[in-house]
C-alpha positions as CSV (number, residue, x, y, z in Angstrom):
1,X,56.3,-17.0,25.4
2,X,59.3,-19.0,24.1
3,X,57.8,-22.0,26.3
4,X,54.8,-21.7,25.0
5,X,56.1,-21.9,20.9
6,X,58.5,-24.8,22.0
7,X,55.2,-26.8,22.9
8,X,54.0,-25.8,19.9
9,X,56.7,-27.0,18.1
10,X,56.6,-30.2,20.6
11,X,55.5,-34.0,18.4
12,X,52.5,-33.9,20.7
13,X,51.4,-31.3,19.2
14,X,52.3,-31.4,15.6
15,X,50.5,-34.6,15.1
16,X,47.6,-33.2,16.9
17,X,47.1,-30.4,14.2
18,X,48.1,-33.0,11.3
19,X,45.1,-35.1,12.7
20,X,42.9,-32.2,12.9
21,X,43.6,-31.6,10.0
22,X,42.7,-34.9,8.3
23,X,39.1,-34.0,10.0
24,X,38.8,-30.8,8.4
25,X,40.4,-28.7,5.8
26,X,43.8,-26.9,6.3
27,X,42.0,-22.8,6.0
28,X,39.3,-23.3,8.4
29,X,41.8,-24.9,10.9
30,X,44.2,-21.6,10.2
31,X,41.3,-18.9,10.3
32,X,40.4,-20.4,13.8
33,X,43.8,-19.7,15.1
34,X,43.7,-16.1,14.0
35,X,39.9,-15.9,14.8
36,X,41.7,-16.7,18.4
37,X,44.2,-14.2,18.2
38,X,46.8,-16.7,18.6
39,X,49.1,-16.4,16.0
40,X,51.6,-18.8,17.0
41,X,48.7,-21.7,16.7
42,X,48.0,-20.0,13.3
43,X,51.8,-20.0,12.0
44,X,52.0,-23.9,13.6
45,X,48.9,-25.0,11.4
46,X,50.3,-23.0,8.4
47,X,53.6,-24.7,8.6
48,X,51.8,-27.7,8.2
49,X,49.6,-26.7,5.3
50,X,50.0,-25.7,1.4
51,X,49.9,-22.4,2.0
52,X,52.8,-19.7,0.6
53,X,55.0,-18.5,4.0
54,X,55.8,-15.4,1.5
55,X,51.8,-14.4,2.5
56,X,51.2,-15.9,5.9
57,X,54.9,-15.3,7.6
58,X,54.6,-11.6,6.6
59,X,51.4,-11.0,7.9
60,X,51.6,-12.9,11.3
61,X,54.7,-10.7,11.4
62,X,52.6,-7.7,10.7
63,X,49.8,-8.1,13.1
64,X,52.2,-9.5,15.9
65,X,53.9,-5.7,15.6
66,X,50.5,-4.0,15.9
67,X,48.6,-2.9,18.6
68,X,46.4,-5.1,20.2
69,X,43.4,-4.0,19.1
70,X,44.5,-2.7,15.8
71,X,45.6,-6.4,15.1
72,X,42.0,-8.1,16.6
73,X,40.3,-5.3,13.7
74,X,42.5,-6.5,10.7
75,X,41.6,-10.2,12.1
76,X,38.0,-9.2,12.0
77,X,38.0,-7.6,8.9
78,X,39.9,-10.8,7.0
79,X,37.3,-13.1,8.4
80,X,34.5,-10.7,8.3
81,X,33.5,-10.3,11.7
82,X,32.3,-6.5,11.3
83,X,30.6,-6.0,14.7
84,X,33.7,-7.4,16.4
85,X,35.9,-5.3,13.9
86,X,34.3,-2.3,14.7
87,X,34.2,-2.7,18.8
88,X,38.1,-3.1,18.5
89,X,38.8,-0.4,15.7
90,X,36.7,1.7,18.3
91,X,39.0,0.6,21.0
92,X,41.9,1.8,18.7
93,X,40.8,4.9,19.3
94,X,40.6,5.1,22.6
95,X,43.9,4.5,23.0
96,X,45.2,6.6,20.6
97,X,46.9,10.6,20.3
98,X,44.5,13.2,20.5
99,X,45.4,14.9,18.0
100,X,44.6,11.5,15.8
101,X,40.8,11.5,16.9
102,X,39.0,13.4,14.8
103,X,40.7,11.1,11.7
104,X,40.1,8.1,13.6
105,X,36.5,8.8,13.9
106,X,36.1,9.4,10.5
107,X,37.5,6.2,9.8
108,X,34.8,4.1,12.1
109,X,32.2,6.2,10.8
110,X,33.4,5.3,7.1
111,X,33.2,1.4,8.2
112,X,29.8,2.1,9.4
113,X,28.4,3.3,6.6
114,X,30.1,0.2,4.6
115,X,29.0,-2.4,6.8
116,X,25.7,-0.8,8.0
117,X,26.4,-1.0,11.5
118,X,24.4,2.5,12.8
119,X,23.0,0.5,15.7
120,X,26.3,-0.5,16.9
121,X,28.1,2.6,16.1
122,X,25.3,4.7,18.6
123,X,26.0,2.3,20.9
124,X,29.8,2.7,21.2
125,X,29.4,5.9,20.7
126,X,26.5,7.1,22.7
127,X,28.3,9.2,25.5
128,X,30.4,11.6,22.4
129,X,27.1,14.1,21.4
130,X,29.0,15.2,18.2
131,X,30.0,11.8,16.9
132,X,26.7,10.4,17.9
133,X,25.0,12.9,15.9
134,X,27.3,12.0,13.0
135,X,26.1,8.8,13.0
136,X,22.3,9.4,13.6
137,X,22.7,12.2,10.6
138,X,24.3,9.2,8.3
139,X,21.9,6.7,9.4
140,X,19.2,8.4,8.1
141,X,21.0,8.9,4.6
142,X,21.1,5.1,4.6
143,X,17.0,4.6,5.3
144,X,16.6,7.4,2.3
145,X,18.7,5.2,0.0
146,X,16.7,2.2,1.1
147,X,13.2,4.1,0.2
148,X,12.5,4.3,3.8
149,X,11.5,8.1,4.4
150,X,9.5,8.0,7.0
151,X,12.0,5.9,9.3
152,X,14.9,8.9,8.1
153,X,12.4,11.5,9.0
154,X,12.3,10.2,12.3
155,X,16.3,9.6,12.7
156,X,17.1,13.3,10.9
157,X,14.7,15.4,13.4
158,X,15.5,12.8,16.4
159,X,19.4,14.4,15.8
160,X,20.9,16.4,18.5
161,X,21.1,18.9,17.0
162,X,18.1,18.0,14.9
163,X,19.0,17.8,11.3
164,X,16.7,20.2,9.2
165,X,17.9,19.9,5.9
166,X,17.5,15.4,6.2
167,X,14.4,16.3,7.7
168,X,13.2,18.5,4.5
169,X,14.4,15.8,2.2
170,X,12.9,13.2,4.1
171,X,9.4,14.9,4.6
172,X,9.5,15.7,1.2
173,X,9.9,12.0,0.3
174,X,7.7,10.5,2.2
175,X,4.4,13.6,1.5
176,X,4.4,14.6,5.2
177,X,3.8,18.6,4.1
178,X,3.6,19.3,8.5
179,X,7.0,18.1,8.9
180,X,8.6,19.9,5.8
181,X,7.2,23.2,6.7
182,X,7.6,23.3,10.4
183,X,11.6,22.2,9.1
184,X,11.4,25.4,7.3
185,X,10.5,27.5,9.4
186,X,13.1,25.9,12.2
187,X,15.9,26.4,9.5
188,X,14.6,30.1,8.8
189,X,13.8,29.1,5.4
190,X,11.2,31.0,3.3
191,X,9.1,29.2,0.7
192,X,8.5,30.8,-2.4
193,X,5.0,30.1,-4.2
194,X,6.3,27.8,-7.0
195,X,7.7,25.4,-4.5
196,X,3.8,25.4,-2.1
197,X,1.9,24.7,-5.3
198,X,4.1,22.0,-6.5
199,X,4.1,20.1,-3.1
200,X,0.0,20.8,-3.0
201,X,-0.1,19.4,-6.7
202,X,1.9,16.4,-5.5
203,X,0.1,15.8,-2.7
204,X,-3.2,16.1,-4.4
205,X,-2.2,13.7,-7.5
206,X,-1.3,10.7,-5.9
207,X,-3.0,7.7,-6.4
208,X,-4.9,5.8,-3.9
209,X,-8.2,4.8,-2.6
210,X,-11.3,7.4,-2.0
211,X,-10.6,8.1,1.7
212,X,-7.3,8.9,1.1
213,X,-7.3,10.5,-2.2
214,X,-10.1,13.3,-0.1
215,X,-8.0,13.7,2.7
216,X,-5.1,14.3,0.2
217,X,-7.2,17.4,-1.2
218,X,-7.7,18.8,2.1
219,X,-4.4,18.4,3.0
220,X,-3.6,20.5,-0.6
221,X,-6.2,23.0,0.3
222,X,-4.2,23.8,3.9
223,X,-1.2,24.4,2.1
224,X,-2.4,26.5,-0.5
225,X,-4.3,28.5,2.1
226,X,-2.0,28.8,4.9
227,X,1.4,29.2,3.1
228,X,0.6,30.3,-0.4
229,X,-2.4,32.7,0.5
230,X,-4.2,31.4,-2.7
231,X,-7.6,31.4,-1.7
232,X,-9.4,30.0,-5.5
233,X,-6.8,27.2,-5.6
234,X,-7.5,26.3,-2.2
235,X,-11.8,26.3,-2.6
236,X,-10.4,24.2,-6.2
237,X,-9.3,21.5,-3.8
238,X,-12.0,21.3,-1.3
239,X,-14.4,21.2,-4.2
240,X,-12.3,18.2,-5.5
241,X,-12.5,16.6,-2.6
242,X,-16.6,17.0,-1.8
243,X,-15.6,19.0,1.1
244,X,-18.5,21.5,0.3
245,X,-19.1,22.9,4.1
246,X,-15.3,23.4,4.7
247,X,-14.9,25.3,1.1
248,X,-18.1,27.8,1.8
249,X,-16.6,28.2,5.2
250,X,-13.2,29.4,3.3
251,X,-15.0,31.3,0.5
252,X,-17.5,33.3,3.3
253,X,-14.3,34.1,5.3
254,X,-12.1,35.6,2.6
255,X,-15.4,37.2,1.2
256,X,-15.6,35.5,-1.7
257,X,-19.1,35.2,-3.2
258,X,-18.3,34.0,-6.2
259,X,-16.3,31.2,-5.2
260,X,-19.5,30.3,-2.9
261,X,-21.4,29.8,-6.1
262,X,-18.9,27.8,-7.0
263,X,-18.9,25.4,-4.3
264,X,-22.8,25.2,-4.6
265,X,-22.7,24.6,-8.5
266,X,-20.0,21.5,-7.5
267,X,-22.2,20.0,-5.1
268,X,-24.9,20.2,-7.7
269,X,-23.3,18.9,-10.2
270,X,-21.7,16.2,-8.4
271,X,-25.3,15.4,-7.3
272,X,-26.2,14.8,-11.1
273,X,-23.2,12.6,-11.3
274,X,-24.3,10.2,-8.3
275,X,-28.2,10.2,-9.4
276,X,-27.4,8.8,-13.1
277,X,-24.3,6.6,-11.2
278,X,-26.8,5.4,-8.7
279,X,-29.6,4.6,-11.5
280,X,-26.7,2.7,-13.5
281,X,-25.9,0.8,-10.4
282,X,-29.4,-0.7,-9.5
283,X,-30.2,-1.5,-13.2
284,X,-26.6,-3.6,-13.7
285,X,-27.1,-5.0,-9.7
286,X,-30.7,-6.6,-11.4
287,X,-29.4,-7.6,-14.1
288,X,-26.2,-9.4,-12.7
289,X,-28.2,-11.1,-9.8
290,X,-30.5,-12.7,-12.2
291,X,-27.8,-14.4,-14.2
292,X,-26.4,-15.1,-11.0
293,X,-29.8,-16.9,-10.0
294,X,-29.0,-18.9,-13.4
295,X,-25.3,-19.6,-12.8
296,X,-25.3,-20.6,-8.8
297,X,-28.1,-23.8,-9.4
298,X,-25.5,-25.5,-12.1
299,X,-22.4,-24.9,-9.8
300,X,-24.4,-27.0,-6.9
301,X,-25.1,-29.2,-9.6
302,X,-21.3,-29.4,-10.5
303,X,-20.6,-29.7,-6.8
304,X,-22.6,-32.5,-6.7
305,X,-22.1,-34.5,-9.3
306,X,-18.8,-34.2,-8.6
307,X,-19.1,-35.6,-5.2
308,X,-21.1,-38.4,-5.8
309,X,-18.2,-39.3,-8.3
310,X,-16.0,-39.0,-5.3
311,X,-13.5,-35.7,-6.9
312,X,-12.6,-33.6,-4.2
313,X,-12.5,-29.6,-4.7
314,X,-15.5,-29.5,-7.2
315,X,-16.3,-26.0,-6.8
316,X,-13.0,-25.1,-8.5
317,X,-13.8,-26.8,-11.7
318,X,-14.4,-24.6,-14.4
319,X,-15.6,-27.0,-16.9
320,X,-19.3,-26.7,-16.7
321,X,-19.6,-29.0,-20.2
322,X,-21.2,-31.7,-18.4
323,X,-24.4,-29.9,-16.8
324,X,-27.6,-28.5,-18.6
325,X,-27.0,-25.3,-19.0
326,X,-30.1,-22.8,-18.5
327,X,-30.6,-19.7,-20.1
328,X,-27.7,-17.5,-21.3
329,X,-28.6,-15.2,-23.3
330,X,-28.4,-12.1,-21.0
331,X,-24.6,-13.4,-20.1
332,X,-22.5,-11.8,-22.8
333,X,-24.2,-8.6,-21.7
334,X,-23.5,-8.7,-18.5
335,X,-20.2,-9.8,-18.6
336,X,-19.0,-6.7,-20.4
337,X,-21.1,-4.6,-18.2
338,X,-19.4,-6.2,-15.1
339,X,-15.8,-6.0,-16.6
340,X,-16.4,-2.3,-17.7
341,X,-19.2,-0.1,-17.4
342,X,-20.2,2.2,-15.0
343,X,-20.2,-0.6,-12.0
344,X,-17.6,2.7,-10.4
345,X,-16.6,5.5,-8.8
346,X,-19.0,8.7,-8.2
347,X,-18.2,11.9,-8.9
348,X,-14.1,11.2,-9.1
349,X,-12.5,13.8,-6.7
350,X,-10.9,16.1,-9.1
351,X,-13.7,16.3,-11.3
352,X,-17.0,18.2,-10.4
353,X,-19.3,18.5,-13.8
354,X,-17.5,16.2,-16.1
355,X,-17.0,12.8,-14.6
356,X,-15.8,9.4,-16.4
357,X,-16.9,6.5,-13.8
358,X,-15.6,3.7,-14.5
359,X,-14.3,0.5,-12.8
360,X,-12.7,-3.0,-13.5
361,X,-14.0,-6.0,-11.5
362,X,-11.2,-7.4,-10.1
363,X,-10.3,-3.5,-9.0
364,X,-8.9,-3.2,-6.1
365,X,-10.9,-0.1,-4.5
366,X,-14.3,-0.4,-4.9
367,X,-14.1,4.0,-5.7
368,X,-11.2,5.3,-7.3
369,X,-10.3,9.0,-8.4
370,X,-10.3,9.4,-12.4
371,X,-11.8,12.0,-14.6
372,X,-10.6,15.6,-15.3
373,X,-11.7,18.7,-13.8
374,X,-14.2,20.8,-15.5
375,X,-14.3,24.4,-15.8
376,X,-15.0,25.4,-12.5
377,X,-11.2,24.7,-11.5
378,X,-8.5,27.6,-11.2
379,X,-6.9,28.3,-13.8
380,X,-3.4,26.7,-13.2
381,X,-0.7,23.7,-13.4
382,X,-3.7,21.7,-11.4
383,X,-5.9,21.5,-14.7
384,X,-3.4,19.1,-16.1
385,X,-3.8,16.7,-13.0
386,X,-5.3,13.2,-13.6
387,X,-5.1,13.7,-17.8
388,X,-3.1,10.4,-18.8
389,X,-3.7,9.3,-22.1
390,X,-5.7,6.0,-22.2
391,X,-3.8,3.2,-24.1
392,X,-6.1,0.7,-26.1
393,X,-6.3,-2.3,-25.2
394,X,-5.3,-5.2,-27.6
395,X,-7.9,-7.5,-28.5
396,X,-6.9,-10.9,-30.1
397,X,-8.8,-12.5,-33.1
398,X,-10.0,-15.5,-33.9
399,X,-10.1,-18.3,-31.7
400,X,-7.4,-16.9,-30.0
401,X,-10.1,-14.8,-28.2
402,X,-10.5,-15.7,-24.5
403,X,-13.9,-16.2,-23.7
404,X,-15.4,-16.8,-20.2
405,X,-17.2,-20.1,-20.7
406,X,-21.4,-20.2,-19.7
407,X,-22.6,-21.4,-16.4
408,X,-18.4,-21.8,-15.6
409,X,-16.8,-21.6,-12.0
410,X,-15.2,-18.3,-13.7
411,X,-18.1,-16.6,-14.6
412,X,-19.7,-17.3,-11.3
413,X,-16.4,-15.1,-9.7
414,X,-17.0,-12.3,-12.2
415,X,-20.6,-12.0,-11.0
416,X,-19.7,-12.2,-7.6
417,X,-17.3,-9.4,-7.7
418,X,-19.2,-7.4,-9.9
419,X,-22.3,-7.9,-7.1
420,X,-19.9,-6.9,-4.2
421,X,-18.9,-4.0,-6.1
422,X,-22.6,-3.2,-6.9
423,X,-23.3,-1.2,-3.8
424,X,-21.4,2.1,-3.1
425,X,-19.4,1.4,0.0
426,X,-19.4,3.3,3.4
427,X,-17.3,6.3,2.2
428,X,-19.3,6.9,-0.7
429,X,-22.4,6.8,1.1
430,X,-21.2,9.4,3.9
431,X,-20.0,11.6,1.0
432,X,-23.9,11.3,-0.7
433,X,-25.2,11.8,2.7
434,X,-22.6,15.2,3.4
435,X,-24.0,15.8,-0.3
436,X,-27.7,15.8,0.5
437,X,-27.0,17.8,3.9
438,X,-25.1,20.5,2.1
439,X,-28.2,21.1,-1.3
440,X,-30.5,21.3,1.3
441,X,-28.9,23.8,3.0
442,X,-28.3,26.1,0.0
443,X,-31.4,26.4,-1.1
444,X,-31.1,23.3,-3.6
445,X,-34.3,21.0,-2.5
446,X,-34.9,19.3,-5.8
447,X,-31.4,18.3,-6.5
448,X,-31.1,16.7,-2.8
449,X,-34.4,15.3,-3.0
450,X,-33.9,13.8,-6.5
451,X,-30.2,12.3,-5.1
452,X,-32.2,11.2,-1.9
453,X,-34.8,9.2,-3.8
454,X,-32.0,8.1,-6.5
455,X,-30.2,5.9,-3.5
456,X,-33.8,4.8,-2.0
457,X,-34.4,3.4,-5.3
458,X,-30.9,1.8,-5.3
459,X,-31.3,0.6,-2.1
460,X,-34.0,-0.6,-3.3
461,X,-33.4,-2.5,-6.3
462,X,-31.1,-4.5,-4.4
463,X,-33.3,-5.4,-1.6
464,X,-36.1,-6.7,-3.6
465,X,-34.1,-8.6,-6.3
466,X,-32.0,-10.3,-3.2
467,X,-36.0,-11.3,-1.5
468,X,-37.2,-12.5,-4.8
469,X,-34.0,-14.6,-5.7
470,X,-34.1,-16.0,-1.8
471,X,-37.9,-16.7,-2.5
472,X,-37.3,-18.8,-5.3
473,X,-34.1,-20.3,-3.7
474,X,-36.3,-21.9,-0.8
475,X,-38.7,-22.7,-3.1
476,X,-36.7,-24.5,-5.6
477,X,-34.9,-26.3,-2.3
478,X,-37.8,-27.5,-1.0
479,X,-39.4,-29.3,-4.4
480,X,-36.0,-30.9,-4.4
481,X,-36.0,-32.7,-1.1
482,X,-40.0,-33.8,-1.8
483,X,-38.5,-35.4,-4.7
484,X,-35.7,-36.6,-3.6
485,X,-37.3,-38.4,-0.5
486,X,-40.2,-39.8,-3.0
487,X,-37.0,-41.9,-4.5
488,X,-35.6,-42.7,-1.6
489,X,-32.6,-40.5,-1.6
490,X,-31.2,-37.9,1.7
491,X,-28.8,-35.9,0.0
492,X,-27.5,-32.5,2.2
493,X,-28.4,-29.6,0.5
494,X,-24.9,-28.3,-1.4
495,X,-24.1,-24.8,-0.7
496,X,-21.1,-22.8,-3.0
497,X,-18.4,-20.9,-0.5
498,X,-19.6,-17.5,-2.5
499,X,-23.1,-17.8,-1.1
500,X,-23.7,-16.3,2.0
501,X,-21.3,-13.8,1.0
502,X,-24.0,-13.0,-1.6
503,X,-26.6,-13.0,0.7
504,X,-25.8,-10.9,2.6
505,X,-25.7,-7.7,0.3
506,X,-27.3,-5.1,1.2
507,X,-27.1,-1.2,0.8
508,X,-25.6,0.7,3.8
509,X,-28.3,3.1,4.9
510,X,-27.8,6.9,4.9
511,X,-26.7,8.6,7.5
512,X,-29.5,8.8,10.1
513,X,-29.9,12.6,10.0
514,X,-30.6,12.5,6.3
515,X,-33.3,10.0,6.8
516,X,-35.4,12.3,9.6
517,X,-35.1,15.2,7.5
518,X,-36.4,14.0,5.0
519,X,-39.4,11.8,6.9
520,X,-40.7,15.6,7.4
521,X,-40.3,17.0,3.6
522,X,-41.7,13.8,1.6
């Protein structure tokens, strides 16, 4: 040891570190020697550097006294080398009185949770059950403060000994009812009748798409059933959710007439919801694919116009100034029917006789849950689900006003989206189908044939108005290239991106065994 400090000390070596040190600066030089464990490098470089021996002479003293590892931790800790730090704090440990463990554990647990190092810490700790239970058990206390509840659900009830209470708190979070009662139950924990319907009620109110937002209902329905015996809420939910078979199933097996009438008189009312939705639907789809007609013939004519001038990306332009433009006098019209009405959802689960159907173009779901229930829904908390109070939107004066301009790349996108949304998509049309299936089955063979015929119609509508717009496509193609080719001109026919989107709309058929029925009865 004293050899190796009087090289240190040596010419050799002192120029050496003064050199290195013209390449680089005096700290990084010094927090490589201690990064090295070798404090006598670090105290050689310091002597040769600004910095204060009343701060590095003390605590090179200090970490030459220490244990080995408990030295390599402080080192790690300084330059922030956490992993490293904890493997040697660990070792610490190891090494340490008995009697000390316990404390000592508490301590690398503590820089754990600091430094987030869980993966680590099972690692080093993966042959101690209790302190690797410790770990798992704070882990998941870290992925509930970072919003991750499903990932702490996982790491709570993946504890040895699993970790009930985590588990009820993570479930909770993250709407998995399943896991939050079979925690309760585990733990010996009794639910009282408050707490069911509030976790059905939260369950049932969140917002999402159509699919989801059903099975959310059925999922209420279970837990109102099977833990908080509440048979009315229960059918209230499946009625909600269209689930007519499943809630006359329920009804007929607590022997509960009444609430089968109930079920029947939601199907049937739901039924008048889709047939003046469905009406609405083909009517607007007509409408909008006629100005559409209009609009898509001076966007090719932008397109190419724009072309021949040699601008690039044409069908982004939205000035439409320089083309003739054709008719517009059904466009303000349709406009506000496209941005607003009744282009929507059908019979919003959560409502049964009294349905607002509404929908925004650019609307992310195509079918979303609004409305409020109606009369035929228990009488509790639930009847205050879904009423939010509707703000009103600001409208700007003057020429302030934003208005979509006619024949413009921008009302070409609202027409296409409203046409997209025009025809109900394939969970609404398994729900009408379910619909159909279930009138005809009680009895109700107007109502289902009047809700059959309302989506023929539909169906329809769209069919014919896409044939005749086609027709008069080709048509209006082929006059062009005979006159084009009389002056001499071979032009490629311009097509916009949107188009064969648009062409391709068509209204998904009912399902197959609504069809044969009904090739018998009409």
């Amino acid at each position: 040891q004293s050899k190796r400090k009087s090289i240190l000390l040596s010419e050799h070596v002192q120029s050496s570190i003064q050199y290195l040190a013209f390449l680089a600066d005096y700290e990084l030089i010094f927090n490589t020697a201690i990064g090295m464990y070798d404090f006598d490098l670090a105290k050689a470089v310091a002597r040769h550097s600004q910095m204060d021996p009343k701060v590095y002479l003390p605590m090179l003293k200090r970490w030459r006294e220490l244990p080995e590892d408990t030295a390599r931790y402080e080192v790690d800790v300084k330059l922030k080398r956490y992993e490293s730090a904890l493997r040697h704090l660990v070792a610490a440990g190891q090494v340490a009185e008995e009697l000390a463990m316990e404390d000592h554990f508490e301590k690398c647990l503590k820089f754990i949770k600091e430094h987030g190092l869980h993966k680590l810490g099972l690692e080093l700790f993966k042959d101690d059950k209790t302190n690797c239970r410790s770990i798992m058990v704070s882990l998941g206390e870290h992925l509930l403060l970072e919003r991750k509840p499903e990932e702490a659900l996982a790491i709570f009830l993946a504890a040895n000994p699993r970790h009930l209470d985590g588990g009820k708190r993570a479930s909770r979070s993250c709407g998995d009812w399943r896991a939050y009662f079979a925690c309760c139950a585990e733990d010996g924990e009794t639910v009282d009748d408050d707490t069911i319907t509030a976790i059905a009620e939260s369950i049932s109110s969140k917002v999402c798409n159509m699919r989801e937002q059903r099975d959310n209902y059925a999922s209420a329905a279970s837990i109102l059933l099977d833990y908080g015996e509440d048979v009315a809420y229960a059918i209230d939910m499946l009625v909600s959710a269209h689930l007519w078979s499943e809630g006359r199933r329920i009804a007929h097996l607590h022997e509960r007439i009444d609430l089968v009438k109930k079920v029947v008189d939601g199907s049937a009312s739901y039924a008048r919801t889709c047939i003046e939705d469905l009406a609405e639907r083909a009517s607007t789809f007509v409408k909008t694919i006629e100005r559409y007609a209009e609009v898509i013939v001076i966007r090719r004519d932008a397109i190419r116009e724009a072309e021949e001038a040699g601008i690039l990306d044409t069908h982004l332009d939205d000035s439409a100034s320089m083309f003739s433009m054709q008719s517009t006098a059904s466009n303000t019209s349709l406009r506000s029917t496209a941005s607003g009405s009744s282009v929507g959802s059908v019979g919003s689960v959560g409502s049964v006789a009294s349905v607002s159907t509404v929908i925004s173009v650019g609307a992310t779901s195509t079918f979303s849950f609004t409305g409020e229930v109606d009369l035929l829904k228990h009488n509790s908390k639930f009847n205050n689900l879904g009423k939010k109070k509707k703000k009103k939107k600001s409208r700007k004066k003057g020429s302030a006003a934003r208005r979509t301009k006619p024949g413009s790349e921008e009302e070409l996108k609202e027409l296409v989206t409203a046409l997209g949304h025009g025809c109900p998509d394939e969970h609404y049309v398994a729900v009408i189908s379910e619909t159909v299936t279930f009138l005809l089955q009680c009895d109700k063979l107007s109502m289902a044939t009047l809700l059959f015929e309302s989506y023929k119609e539909l169906s329809e509508a769209v069919a014919q108005s896409q044939s005749a717009r086609l027709g008069r496509d080709k048509e209006e193609k082929e006059e062009r290239e005979k006159r084009e080719r009389k002056e001499g001109r071979f032009n490629d026919f311009v097509e916009h991106p949107c188009e064969k989107d648009i062409n391709a709309i068509i209204c998904k058929p009912l399902q197959g065994c609504v069809q044969s029925t009904f090739s018998f009865l009409l």
